[in-house]
N, C-alpha and C positions, 0 to 999 in steps of 0.2 A: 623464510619462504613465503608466508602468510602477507607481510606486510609487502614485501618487494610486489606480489600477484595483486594486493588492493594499490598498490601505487599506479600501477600501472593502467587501473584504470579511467585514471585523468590524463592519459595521453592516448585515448583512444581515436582513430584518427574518423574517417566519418563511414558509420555503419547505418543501414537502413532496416525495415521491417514494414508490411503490409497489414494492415490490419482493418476489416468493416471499409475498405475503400479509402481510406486515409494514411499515407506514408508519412513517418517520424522517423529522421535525421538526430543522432546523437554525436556529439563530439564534446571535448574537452573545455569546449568555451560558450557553445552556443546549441540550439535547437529549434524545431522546424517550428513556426508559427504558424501553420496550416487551421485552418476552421473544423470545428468541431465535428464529431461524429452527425451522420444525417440520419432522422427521428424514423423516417423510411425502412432500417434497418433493428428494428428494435421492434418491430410487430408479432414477432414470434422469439422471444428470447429463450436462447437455449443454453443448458448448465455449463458449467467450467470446473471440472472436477477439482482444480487448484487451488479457484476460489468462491465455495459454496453460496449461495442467496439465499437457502432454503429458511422462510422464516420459521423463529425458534431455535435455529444452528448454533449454541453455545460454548464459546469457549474461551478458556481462562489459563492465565499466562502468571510466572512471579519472575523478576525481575531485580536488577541494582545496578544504578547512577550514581557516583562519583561515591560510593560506601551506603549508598537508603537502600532499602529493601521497599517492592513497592509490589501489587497485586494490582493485575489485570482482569477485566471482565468486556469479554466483546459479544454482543448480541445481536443475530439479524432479527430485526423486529417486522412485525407483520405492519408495521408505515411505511409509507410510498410517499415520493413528492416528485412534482412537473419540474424538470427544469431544462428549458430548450426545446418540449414537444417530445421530453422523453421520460416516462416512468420509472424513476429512481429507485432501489430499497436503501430504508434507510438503518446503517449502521451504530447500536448506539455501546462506544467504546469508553469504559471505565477505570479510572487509574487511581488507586487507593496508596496511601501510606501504609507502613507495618502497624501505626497507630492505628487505622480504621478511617483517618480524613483522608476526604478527596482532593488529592493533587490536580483532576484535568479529568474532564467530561468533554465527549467527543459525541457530534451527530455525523456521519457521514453515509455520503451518498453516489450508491455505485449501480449500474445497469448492465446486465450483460444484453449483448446485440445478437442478433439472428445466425452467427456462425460461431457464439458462446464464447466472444473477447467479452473481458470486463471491463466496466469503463469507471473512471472515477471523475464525476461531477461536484466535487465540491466538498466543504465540510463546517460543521459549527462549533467551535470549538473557544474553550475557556479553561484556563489555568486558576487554581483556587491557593489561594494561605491557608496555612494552618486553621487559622479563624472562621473559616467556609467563604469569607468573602473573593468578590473577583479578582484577579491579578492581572492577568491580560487576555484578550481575545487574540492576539495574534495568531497568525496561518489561518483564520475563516478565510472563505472564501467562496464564490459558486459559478460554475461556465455560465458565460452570458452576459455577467456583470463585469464592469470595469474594466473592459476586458480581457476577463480572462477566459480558460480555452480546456474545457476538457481533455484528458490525458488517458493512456490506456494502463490498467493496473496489471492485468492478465494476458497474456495473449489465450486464444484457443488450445493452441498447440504449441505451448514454448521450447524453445530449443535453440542450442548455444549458437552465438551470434545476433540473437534477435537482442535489438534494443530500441527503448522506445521513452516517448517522453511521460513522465505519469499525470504531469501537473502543470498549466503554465499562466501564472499571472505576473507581470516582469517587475519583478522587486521585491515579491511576496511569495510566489510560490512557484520553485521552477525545479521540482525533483523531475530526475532520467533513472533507469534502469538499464542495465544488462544483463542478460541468460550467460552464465557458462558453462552452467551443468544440466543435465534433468534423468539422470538415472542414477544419483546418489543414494547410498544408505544412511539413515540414522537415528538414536535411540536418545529419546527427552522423556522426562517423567510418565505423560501421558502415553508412551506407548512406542514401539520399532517401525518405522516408515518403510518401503523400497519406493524406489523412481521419485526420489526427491527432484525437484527443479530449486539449483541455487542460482540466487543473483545480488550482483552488485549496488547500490542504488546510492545515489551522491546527488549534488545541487550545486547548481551555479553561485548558489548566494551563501553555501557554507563549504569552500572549497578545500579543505584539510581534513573535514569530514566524509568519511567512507563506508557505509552500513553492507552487511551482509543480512543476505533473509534466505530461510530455506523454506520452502511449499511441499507440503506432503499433498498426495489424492486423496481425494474425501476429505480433508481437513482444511486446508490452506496452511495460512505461516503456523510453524511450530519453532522459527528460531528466529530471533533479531538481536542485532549486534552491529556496534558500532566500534573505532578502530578508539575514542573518547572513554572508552570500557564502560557502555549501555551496553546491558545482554537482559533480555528475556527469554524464556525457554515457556514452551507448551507444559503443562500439568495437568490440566483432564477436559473432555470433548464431551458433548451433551445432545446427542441427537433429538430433534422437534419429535 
């Protein structure tokens, strides 16, 4: 049942969603290349109970890819950055080995807009060796440059049917999402959620791959998985 419901959503045919004044087009192949969210609406940013900004918001994740065991640390940090005329928080997202070495150091940078969508502008990111040293930067990226095109992470108010593009640099970064739940139950280390929002989330540029994420309120994700068998599950929440 599981696999047949994630197949099916690379033959979606084409659904829409409003969001901050910008409509995103999802489909099976392609997505809307519309310009970026306008700075206008970002003057009074208001929360997204799905997905928190509150700097200090802590929360840590354990995980296994292809048999590693791996620990997660995601932190909204009290840094801010301009990008496109709009005040960023910046996310800084930590991925350890069971060893204690750092696998992959993320900066990411997300804003929610004056009707409390979140937006994902960008992110800095490096993959490490066992050794500490670099391995690759790839997936950096930031709306503005090269062109690429900010994406929406959150809607306001999610709800099944809503899809939208999260990320779009053409070659580089071209994740979409889909809503098909938002009143699930479910219980992960950290604790029993109600009114989960689950969704689908896939890319043009890795098409076999199919991630599921579920969003609690007050927390954001507390599940990620992929059909490759990447799962991480929430383990404990740290209110600022």
């Amino acid at each position: 049942m599981r696999i047949s419901k994630l197949a099916s959503v690379t033959a979606i045919a084409v659904v829409a969603t409003t969001a901050a004044g910008v409509t995103f087009a999802a489909t099976g192949s392609s997505a809307s290349r519309s310009a970026g969210p306008d700075p206008t609406n970002f003057t009074h940013p208001q929360d997204n109970r799905y997905f928190p900004l509150t700097p200090g918001f802590l929360t840590k994740f354990r995980g296994t890819d292809e048999g590693n065991v791996f620990h997660e640390r995601v932190l909204v940090t009290h840094k801010t950055k301009q990008i496109q005329g709009i005040k960023a928080t910046v996310i800084l997202d930590v991925l350890r080995r069971s060893d204690g070495t750092l696998a992959e150091k993320t900066h990411d940078w997300y804003a929610a807009d004056n009707d409390g969508n979140v937006w994902y502008l960008g992110e800095d990111t490096a993959t490490y060796h066992h050794d500490g040293t670099v391995a690759s930067r790839e997936g950096s990226w930031q709306a503005g440059v090269h062109g690429a095109v900010a994406g929406l992470i959150m809607p306001a108010n999610p709800k099944p049917t809503d899809a939208y593009r999260q990320e779009f640099w053409s070659g580089h970064a071209e994740d979409q999402a889909w809503v098909v739940s938002a009143h699930e139950s479910k219980t992960v280390p950290a604790g029993s959620y109600d009114n989960v929002v689950r969704t689908y989330e896939w890319s043009r540029l890795e098409k076999s791959v199919v991630g599921l994420k579920l969003y609690a309120p007050g927390v954001g994700p507390i599940v990620d998985r992929d059909l490759g068998g990447e799962r991480f599950v929430l383990v404990s929440v740290s209110q600022p």
